[in-house]
N, C-alpha and C positions, 0 to 999 in steps of 0.2 A: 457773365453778361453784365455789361457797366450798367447803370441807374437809366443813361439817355435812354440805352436799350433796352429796359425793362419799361419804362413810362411807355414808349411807342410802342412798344407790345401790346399794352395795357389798353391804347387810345386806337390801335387797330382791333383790339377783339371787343370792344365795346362799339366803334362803326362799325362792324361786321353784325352785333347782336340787332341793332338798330332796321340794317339795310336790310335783313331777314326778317324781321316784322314790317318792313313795306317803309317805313319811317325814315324822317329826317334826323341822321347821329347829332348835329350841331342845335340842333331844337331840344334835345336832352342834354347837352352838355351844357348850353348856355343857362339853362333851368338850374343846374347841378351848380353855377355858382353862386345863385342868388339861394339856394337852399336852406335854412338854417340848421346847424348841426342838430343832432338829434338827443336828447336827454335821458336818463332812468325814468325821472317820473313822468314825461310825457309818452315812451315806449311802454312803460309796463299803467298809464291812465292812474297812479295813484291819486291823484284830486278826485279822479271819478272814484274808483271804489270807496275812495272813505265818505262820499255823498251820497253812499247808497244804502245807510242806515238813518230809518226812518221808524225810531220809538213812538209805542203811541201811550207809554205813561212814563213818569218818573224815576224810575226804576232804576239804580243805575246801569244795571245787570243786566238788561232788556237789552242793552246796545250790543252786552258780550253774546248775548242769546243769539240777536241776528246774523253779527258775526262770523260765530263758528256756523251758522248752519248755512252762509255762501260760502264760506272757507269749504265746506264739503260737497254744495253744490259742484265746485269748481272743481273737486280731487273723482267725482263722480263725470266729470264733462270731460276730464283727463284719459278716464277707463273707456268711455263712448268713443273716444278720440284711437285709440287701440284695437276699440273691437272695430270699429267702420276700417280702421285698415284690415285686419284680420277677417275680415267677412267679403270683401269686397275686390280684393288680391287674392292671388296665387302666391302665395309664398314658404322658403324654403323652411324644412324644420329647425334648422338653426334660427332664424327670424321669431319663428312661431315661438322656440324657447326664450329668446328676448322677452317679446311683449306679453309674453304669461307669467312670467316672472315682472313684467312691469305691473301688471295688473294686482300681481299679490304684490309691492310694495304698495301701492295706491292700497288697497283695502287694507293691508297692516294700517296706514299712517288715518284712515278711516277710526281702525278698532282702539288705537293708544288712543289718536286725538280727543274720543270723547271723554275724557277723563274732566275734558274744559266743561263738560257739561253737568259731570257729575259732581265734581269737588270744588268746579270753578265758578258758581254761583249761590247765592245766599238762599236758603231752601223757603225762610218766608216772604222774602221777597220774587223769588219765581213762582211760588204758587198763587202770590196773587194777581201779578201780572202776566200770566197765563192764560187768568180767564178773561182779556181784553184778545185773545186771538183767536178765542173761537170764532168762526168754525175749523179755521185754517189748521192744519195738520201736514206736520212730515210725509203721511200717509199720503199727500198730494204731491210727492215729490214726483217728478214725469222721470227723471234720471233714474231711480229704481224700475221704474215698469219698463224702459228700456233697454237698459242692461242684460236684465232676466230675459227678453223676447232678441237681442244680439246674441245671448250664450246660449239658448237651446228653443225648444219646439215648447208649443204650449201647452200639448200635453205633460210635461214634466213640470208647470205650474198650475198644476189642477192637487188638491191633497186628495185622500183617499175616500171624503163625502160628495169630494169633485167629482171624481171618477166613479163613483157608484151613480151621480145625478144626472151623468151626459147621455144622449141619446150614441148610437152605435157609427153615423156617418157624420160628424158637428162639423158644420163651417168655421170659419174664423171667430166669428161674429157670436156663435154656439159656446164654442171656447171663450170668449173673454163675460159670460152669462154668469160661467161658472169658475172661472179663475181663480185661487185660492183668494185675494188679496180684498177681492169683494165681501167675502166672509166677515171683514174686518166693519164693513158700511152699509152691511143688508140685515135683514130679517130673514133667513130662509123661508120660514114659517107662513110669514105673512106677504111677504116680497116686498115689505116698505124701506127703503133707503134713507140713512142721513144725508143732512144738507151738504155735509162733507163730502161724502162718493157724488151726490147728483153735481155737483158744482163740476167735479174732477172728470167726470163723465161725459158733461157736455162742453168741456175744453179740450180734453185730448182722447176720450175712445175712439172718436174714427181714424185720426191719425196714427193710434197704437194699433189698430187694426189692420190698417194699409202698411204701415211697416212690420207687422208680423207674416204678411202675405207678401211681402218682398223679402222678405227673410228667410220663408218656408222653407228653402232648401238650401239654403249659403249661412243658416247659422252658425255659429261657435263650432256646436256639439256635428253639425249634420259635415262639416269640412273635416272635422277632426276623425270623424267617423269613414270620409271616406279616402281617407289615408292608408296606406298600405302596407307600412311598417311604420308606425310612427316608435318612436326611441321610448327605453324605458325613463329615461331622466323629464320627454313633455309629458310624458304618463306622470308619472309622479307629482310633477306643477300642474297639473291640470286637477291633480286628487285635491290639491293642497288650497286652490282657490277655490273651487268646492266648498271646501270647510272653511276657509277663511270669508268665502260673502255670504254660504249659505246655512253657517254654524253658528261661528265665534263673533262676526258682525250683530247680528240678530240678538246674540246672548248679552252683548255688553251694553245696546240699546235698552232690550230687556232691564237690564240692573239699574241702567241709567232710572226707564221709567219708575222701577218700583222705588230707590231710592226718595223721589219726589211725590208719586201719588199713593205708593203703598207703606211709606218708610212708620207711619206710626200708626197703621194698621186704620186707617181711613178705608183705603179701596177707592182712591176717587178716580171719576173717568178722563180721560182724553180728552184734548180739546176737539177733536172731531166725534166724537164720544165713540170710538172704538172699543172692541174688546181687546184691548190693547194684551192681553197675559199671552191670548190665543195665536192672536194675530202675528207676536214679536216670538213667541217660541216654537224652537224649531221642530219642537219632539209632533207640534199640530201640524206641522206643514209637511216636513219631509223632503224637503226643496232638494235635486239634486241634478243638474246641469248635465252630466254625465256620467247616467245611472250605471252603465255599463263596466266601467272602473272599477267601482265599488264590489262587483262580483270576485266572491274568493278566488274564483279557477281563470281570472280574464288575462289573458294572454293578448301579450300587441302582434 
């Protein structure tokens, strides 16, 4: 096909796309030449992301701080971005074995990346510009509490003081009472909450509730489950993320934390004042997306 006849190719299926949305083609095309081309930095907004660290002391290391922790925002809005496909389609197990495998590279470059955290900043200069952020805490991160309620059911984020404390029929609302992750920002004992969980609470619990109740039955675990031969190779990536969000992530935070509040035997707390030892180790949670795997004799 000569060049004429590839342009007019070009300039009938672009009138054709036009005339199908109801539209006038020459009202877009004439637009299309006054356009200006389009850039890196204005397609990927870097002016904007690098205006979107805002230190509130001297530090120079505060700016690395906020940094990595939208750098992971966005590798966590990445994995949401997988699972809303994944929950929300029908799709083949070939597909399915794509984006479970995309999910465990996003949580690898999670587990390496934090090393910027651990080795990448000046340990007395983060411990004192640390406590200019309280109350604010990771522990408010809404991209974690989502995650976990896209990959399975809420009972499998309850640990096992969860599940001894729930009543036998719990609504949604029951379940997030007792959620493991509150354990981190309540008082069992007395039911007093820090300002941390209350702030995090009354921004996003009912939201996190309404989409646990749109989820109920189209999560991760409950599509995976009602699969009928799924293959042994998404069995195994599906083991693998498992332990990679619900093991080895948690454990290198962990290291991270104690490195900075436990490294010379201080014990200091969180900036949301968590039990943070509890709350980051896995041996107290138990977290497990899809319990069933896990069984020695589980057959696909």
């Amino acid at each position: 096909m000569s060049q004429e006849n590839t342009n007019q190719d070009l300039i009938n299926k672009l009138n054709k796309k036009y005339e199908d949305l109801g539209e006038n083609p020459n009202t877009y095309l004439e637009g299309l030449l006054q356009a200006k081309p389009i850039s890196y930095w204005d397609y990927i907004e870097v002016d904007t992301l690098f205006s979107l660290q805002k230190p509130r002391t001297d530090f120079k290391d505060e700016k690395i701080f906020i940094m990595y922790h939208q750098v992971t925002e966005l590798v966590l809005g990445m994995m949401i971005h997988e699972l809303e496909q994944l929950t929300n389609e029908d799709l083949s197990d070939e597909i399915w074995i794509d984006k479970i495998n995309r999910l465990n590279r996003y949580t690898s470059m999670l587990i390496t990346s934090f090393s910027v955290m651990s080795h990448g900043m000046d340990y007395d200069d983060y411990n004192v510009f640390r406590k200019t952020l309280a109350p604010a805490s990771g522990f408010q991160s809404v991209s974690f509490r989502k995650i976990e309620i896209y990959c399975t059911e809420l009972n499998n984020l309850l640990n096992e003081k969860g599940k001894a404390r729930i009543n036998e029929n719990p609504s949604t609302a029951d379940y997030f009472e007792h959620i493991y992750w509150k354990d981190a920002g309540m008082d069992r004992k007395t039911g007093k909450k820090t300002l941390t969980l209350r702030m995090f609470e009354e921004k996003y619990q009912d939201k996190l509730i309404a989409l646990a109740d749109e989820l109920k039955d189209k999560n991760l675990h409950q599509k995976f489950a009602e699969m009928k031969s799924p293959s042994a190779e998404l069995v195994e990536i599906l083991k693998e993320f498992d332990q990679l969000y619900n093991v080895k992530w948690p454990m290198v935070h962990l290291e991270t934390a104690q490195h900075y509040l436990d490294k010379k035997g201080e014990n200091q707390a969180a900036t949301g004042g968590s039990e943070w030892k509890k709350y980051l180790h896995p041996r107290y949670q138990q977290r497990k997306f899809f319990p069933e795997i896990w069984v020695d004799n589980y057959e696909d």
